[in-house]
C-alpha positions as CSV (number, residue, x, y, z in Angstrom):
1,X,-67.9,28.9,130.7
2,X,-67.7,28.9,134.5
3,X,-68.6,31.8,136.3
4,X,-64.9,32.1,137.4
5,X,-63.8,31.8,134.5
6,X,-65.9,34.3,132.8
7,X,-65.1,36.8,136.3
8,X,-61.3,36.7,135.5
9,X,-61.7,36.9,131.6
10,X,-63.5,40.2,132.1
11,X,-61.0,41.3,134.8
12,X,-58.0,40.3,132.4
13,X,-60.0,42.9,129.9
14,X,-61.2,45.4,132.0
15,X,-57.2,45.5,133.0
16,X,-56.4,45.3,129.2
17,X,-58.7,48.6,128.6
18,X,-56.8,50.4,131.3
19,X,-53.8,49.8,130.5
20,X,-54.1,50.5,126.8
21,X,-56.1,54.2,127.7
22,X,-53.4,54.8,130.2
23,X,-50.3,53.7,126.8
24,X,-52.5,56.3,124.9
25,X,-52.2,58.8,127.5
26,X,-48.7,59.0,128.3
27,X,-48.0,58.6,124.4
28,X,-50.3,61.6,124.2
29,X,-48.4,63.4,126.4
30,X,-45.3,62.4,125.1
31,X,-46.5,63.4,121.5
32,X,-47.4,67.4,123.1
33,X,-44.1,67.5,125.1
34,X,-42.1,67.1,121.6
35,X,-44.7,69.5,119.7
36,X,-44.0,72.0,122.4
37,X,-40.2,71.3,122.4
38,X,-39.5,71.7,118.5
39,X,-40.2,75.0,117.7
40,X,-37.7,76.4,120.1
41,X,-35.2,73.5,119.6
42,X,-35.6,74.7,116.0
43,X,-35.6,78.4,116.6
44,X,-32.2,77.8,118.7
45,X,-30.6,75.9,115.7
46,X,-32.2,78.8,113.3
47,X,-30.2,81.3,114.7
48,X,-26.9,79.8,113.1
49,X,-28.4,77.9,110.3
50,X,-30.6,79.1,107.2
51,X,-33.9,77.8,107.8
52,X,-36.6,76.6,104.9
53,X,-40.3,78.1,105.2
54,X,-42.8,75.5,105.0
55,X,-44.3,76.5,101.9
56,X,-40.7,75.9,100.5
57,X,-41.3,72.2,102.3
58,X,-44.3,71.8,100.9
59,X,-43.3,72.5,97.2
60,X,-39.9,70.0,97.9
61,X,-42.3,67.3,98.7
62,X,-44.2,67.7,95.3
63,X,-41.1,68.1,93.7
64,X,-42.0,71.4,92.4
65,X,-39.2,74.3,91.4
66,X,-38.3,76.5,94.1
67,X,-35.9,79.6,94.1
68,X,-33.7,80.5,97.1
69,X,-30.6,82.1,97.7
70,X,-30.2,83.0,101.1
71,X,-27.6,85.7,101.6
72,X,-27.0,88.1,105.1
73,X,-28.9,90.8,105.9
74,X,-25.6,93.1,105.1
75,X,-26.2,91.5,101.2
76,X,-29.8,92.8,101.2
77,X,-30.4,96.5,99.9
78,X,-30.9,99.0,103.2
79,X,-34.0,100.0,100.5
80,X,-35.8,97.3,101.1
81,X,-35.4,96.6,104.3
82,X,-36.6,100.2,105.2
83,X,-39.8,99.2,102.7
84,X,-40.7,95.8,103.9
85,X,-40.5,97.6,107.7
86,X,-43.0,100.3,106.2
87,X,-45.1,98.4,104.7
88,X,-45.7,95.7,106.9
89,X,-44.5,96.4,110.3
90,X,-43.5,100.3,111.4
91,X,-43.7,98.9,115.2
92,X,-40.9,96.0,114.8
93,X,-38.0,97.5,116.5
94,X,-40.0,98.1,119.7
95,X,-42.9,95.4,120.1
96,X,-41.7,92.0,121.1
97,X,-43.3,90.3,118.5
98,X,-46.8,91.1,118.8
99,X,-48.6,94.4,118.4
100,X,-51.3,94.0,121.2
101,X,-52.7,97.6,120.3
102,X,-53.5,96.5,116.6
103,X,-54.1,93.0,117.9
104,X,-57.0,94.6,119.8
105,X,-58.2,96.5,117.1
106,X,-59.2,94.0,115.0
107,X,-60.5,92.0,117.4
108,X,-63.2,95.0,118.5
109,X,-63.7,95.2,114.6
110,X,-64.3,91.2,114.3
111,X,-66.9,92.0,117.3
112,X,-68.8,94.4,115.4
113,X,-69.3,92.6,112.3
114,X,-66.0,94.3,110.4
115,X,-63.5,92.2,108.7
116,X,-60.2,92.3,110.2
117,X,-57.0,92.8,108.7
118,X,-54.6,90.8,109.9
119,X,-52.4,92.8,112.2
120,X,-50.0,90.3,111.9
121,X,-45.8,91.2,112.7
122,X,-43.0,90.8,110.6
123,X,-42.2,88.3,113.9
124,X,-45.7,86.5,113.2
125,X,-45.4,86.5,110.0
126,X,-42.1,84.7,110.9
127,X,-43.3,82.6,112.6
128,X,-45.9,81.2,110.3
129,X,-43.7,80.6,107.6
130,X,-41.4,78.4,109.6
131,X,-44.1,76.7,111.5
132,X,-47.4,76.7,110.3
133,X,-49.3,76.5,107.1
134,X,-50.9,79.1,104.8
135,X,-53.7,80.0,104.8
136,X,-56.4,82.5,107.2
137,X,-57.5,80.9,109.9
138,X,-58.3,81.9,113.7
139,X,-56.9,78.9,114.8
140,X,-53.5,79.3,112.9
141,X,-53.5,82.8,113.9
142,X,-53.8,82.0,117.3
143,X,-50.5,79.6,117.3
144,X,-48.4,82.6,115.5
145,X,-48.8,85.0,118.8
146,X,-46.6,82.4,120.9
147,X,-44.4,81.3,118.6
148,X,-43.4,85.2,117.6
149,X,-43.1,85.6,121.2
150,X,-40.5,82.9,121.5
151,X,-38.8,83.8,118.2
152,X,-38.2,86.8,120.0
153,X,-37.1,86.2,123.1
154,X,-34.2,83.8,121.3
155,X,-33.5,85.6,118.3
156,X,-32.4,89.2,117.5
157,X,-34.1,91.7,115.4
158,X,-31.5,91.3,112.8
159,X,-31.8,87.8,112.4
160,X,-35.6,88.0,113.0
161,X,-35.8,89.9,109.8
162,X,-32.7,88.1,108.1
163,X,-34.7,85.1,108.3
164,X,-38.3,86.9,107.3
165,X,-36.3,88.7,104.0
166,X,-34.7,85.0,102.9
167,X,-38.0,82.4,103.6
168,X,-40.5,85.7,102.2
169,X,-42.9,84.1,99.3
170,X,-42.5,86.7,96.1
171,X,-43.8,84.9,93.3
172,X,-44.5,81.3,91.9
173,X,-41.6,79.3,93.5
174,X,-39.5,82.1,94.5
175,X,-38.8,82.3,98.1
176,X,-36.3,85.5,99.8
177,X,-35.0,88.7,98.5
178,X,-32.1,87.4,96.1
179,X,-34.1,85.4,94.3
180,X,-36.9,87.9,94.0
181,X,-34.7,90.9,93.2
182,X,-32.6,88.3,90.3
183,X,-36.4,86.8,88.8
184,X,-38.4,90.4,88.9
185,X,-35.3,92.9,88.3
186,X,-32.1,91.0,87.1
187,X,-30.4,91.9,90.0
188,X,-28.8,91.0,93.6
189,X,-31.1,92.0,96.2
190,X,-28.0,94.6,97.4
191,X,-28.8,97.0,94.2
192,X,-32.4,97.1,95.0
193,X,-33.3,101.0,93.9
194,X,-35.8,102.8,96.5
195,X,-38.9,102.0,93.9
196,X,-38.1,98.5,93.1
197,X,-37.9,97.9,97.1
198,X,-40.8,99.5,97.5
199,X,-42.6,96.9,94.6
200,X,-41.1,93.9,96.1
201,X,-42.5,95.4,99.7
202,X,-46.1,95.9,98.5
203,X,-46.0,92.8,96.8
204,X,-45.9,90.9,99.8
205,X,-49.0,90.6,101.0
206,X,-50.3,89.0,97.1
207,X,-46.9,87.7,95.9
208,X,-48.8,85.5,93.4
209,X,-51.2,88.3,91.9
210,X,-48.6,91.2,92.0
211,X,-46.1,91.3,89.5
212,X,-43.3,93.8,91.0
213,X,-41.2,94.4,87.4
214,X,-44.7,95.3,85.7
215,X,-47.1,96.6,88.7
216,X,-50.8,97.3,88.0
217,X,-51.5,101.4,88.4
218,X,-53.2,100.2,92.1
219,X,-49.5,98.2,92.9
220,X,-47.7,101.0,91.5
221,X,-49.7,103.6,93.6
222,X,-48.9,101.2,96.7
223,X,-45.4,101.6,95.7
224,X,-45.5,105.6,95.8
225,X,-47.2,105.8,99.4
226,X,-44.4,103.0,100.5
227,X,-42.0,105.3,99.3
228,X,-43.1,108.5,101.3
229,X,-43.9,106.5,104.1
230,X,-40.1,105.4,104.1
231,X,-39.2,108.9,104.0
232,X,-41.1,110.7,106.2
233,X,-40.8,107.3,108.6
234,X,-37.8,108.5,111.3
235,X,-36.4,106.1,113.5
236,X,-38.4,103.0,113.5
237,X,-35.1,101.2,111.5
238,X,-33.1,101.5,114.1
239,X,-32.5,97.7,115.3
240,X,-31.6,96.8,112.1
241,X,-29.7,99.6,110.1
242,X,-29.1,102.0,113.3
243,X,-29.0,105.9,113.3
């Protein structure tokens, strides 16, 4: 081949190479402008329309057997909302989505060899069932603290928890408060008695190994301190049920 040949072949390539780094680039950025944009664009939509967790996805895909029967927050037992705000978040009507005091905390315990426990809000928690996946991870934890922030700068407390009591995982393919209270206690979720709240609360964080119609004496004893905790509580139900 002539050596001017040969000069514009590998010009014609090295042009090639930049042009296709430079397509990858700005589809790249593309891709990360849309990943940033749907969880608000979602969030904004979710504040009108019953959303799906996606666990619930995830078992649609397989074609497994899910239960969910999203009703209001007004159809939803004042028991258990007072229990599920006990048990797993006593600071949700004043944080904004994140506790960064118990945040800290088991951040200083992961520094000094402890495991942590979570600390996660009923916001992050949220926030992880509509957007990310299941399971304990730093990584996934560390994409629940902006997404609860920006579930709660957009939605209200109400809804916030609305949303967390109807997408909530309590058992084997049953996903929200209705269908828990119906598969665990033959019951809508409105007739919810103080101690069957307090098993559907406790059985939150182990919906698959926590049976809340026959609790374990170490569920049941979970149970009793959720219901004293609910009743020596005070005001920290306020955004939802008021004074």
């Amino acid at each position: 081949m002539p050596r001017a040949e040969a000069k514009t072949d590998k010009t014609r390539r090295s042009k090639h190479g930049i042009l296709t780094w430079k397509g990858f680039r700005r589809r790249l950025v593309q891709l990360l402008v849309v990943l940033l944009l749907v969880p608000p664009i979602l969030t904004v939509i979710y504040s009108v329309v019953p959303p799906v967790s996606t666990l619930m996805l995830a078992r649609y895909v397989q074609f497994l057997w899910v239960d969910r029967q999203w009703v209001p927050l007004e159809d939803i037992s004042p028991n258990l909302i007072r229990s599920v705000i006990a048990s797993e978040d006593g600071r949700f009507c004043i944080s904004h989505g994140v506790d960064w005091g118990a945040l800290r905390e088991q951040v200083e315990a992961l520094s000094e060899g402890e495991r942590p426990r979570g600390a996660s809000t009923i916001t992050m928690q949220t926030a992880k069932n509509l957007f990310l996946w299941n399971d304990r991870s730093y990584i996934r934890k560390g994409m629940e603290i902006p997404l609860a922030l920006m579930l709660d700068a957009i939605l209200t407390k109400k809804r916030i928890l609305e949303i967390y009591l109807n997408v909530a995982e309590w058992g084997e393919g049953i996903f929200g408060a209705e269908a828990a209270a119906h598969a665990w206690f033959g019951k809508p979720a409105k007739d919810l008695s103080n101690r069957e709240a307090a098993r559907l609360a406790t059985a939150l964080p182990n919906p698959l190994g926590r049976n809340p119609a026959k609790p374990s004496a170490g569920h049941e004893r979970l149970a009793s301190k959720n219901v004293a905790r609910v009743r020596s509580a005070g005001p920290i139900f306020e955004c939802v049920l008021g004074k």
